[in-house]
C-alpha positions in Angstrom: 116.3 111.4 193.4 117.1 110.0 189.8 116.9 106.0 189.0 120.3 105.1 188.7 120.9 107.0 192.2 118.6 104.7 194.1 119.4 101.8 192.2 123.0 102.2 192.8 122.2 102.7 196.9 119.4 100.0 196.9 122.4 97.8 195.0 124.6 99.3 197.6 122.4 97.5 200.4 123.4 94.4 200.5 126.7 93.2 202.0 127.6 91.3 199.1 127.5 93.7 196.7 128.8 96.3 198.9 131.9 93.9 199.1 132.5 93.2 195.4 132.0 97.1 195.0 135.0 97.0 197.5 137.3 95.2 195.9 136.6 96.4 192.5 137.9 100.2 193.8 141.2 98.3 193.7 141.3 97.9 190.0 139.8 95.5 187.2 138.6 91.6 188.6 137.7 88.6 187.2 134.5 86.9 188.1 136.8 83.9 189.0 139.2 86.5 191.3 136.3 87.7 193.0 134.5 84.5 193.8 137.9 83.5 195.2 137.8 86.4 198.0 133.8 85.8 198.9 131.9 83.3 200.9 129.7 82.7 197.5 129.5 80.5 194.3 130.7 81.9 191.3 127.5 82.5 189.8 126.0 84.1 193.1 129.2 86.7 192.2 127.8 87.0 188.6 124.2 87.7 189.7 125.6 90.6 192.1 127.5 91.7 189.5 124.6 91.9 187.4 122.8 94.0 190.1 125.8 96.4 190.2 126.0 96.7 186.5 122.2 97.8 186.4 122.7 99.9 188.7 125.3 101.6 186.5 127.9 101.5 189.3 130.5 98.2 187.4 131.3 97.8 183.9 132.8 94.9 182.4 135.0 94.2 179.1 136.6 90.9 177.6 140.5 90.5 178.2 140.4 86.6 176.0 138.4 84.2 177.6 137.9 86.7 180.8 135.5 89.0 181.6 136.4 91.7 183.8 134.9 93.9 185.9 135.5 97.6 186.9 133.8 100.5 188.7 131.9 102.8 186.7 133.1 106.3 187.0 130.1 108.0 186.2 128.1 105.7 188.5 130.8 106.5 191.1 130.3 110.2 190.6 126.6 110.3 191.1 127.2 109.0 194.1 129.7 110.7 195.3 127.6 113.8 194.6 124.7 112.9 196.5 126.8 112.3 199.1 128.5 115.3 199.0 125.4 117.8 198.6 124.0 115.5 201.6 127.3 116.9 203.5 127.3 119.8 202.9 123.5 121.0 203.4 124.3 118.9 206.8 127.6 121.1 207.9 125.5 124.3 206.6 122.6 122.9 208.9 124.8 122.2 211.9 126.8 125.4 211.1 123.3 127.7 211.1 122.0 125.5 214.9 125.9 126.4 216.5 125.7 130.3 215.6 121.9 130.5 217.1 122.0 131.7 220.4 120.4 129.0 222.3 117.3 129.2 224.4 118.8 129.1 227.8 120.9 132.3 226.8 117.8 134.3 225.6 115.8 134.0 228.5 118.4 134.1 231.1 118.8 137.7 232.8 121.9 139.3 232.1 124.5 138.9 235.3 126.7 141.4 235.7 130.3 141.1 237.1 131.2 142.5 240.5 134.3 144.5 240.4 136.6 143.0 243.4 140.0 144.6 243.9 
């Protein structure tokens, strides 16, 4: 698994952070915005924006005096594809167990069917 990958689940972990990540799917936020809409202080909302940022899942950029946030597409894709490869090798697995005859059905005799008019 690559480093951004687990830092973006690890980041991913906490509630907080899970939140802002959240919110910022709905577009570009302020710091100010987002401390708004949490339980925490402003700066507790800049450290787990830190954290996300590392992680390479948010980005930010200055609009004047603001700072805003965003998701990170690319941080958003790696996950999304670890996600998705987790999916699908899951489906396949599932898939492969449903067309094995199961044990019961090997071992039982065959029955046959009386013909009754």
């Amino acid at each position: 698994m690559d480093a951004y990958l687990q830092a973006g689940l690890d980041a991913l972990g906490d509630a907080t952070r899970m939140a802002i990540f959240q919110k910022l799917a709905g577009g570009p936020i302020a710091v100010n915005e987002l401390a708004r809409t949490l339980p925490v202080t402003r700066p507790a909302v800049s450290q787990h924006l830190k954290v996300l940022k590392d992680a390479g899942l948010v980005m930010d950029s200055r609009s004047g005096t603001r700072r805003l946030y965003r998701l990170n597409p690319e941080g958003v894709a790696r996950l999304r594809a670890h996600f998705d490869q987790m999916w699908t090798r899951a489906l396949s697995s599932f898939k492969q167990a449903a067309e094995q005859p199961s044990r019961r059905d090997q071992h039982a005799p065959q029955r046959r069917r009386s013909r009754r008019p």
